[in-house]
C-alpha positions as a LaTeX table, in Angstrom:
\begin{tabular}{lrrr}
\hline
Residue & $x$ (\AA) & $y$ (\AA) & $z$ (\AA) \\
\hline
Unk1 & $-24.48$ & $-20.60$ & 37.13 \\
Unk2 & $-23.01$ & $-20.96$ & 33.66 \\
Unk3 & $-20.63$ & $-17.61$ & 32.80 \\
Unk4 & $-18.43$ & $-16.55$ & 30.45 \\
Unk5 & $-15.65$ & $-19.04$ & 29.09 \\
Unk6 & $-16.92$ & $-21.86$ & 30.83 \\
Unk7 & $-17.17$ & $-25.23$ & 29.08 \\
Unk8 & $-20.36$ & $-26.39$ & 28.07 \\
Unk9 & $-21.37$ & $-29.95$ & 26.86 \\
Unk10 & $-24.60$ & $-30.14$ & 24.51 \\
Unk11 & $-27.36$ & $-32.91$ & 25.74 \\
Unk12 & $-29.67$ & $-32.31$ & 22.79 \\
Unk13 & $-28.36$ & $-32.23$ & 19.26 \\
Unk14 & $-28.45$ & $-28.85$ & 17.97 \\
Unk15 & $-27.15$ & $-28.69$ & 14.60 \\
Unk16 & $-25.57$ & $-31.41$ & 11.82 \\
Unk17 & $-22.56$ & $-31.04$ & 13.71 \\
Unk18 & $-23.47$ & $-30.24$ & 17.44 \\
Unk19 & $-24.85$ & $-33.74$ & 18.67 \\
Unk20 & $-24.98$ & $-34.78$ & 22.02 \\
Unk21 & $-21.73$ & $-34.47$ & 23.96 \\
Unk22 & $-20.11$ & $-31.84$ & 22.03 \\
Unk23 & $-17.87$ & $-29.43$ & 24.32 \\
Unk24 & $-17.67$ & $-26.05$ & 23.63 \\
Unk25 & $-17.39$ & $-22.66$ & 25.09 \\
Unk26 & $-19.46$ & $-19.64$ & 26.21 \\
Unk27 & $-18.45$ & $-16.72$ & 24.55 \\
Unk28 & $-21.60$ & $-14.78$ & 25.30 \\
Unk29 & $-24.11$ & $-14.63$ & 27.41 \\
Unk30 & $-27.78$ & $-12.81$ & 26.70 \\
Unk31 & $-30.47$ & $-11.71$ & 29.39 \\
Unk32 & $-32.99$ & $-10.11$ & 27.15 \\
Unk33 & $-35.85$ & $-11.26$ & 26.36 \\
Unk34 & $-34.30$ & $-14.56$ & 27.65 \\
Unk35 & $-31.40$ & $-16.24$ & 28.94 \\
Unk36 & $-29.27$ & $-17.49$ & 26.09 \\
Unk37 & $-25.74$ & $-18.49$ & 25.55 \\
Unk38 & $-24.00$ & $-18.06$ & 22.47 \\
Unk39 & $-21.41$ & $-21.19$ & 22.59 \\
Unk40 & $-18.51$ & $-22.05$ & 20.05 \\
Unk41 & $-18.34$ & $-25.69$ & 20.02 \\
Unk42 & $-15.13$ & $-27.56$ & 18.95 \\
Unk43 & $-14.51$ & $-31.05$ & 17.68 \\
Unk44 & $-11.32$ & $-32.85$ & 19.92 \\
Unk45 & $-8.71$ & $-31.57$ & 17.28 \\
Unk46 & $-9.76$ & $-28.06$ & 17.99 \\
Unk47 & $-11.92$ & $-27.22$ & 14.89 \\
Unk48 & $-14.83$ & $-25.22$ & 15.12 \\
Unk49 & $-17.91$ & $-27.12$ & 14.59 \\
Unk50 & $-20.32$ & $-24.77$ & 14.68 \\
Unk51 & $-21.63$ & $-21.27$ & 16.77 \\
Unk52 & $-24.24$ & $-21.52$ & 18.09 \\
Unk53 & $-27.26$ & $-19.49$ & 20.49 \\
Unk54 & $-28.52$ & $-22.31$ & 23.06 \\
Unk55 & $-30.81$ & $-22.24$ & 26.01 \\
Unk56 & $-30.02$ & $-23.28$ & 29.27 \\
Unk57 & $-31.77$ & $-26.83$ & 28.51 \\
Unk58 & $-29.17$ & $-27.34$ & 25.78 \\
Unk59 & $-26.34$ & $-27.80$ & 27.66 \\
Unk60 & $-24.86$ & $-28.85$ & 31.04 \\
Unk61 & $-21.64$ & $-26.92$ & 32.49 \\
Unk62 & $-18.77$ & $-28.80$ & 33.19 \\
Unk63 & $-16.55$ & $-29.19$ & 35.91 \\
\hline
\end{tabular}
């Protein structure tokens, strides 16, 4: 179960700058009408790449 603060990785692409692989964070989490997760995604310097709401076949948690 994914919750807040955990680390995501995208395995679609899911904007210009969210491709496949990107690690980011779950800042949010929605329930209604569906389950969503509003992730910040960061590039390896730290830089935000872009905010995004996902779906739970969007992205993987991480260990």
């Amino acid at each position: 179960m994914i919750e807040e603060y955990d680390i995501v990785e995208s395995i679609k692409v899911l904007s210009d700058s969210v491709v496949v692989g990107c690690k980011g964070t779950v800042v949010m989490i929605y329930t209604d009408p569906i389950l969503g997760y509003e992730v910040e995604f960061m590039a390896a310097n730290g830089e935000t790449l872009d905010v995004l709401t996902v779906y739970p076949d969007d992205i993987r948690l991480l260990d």
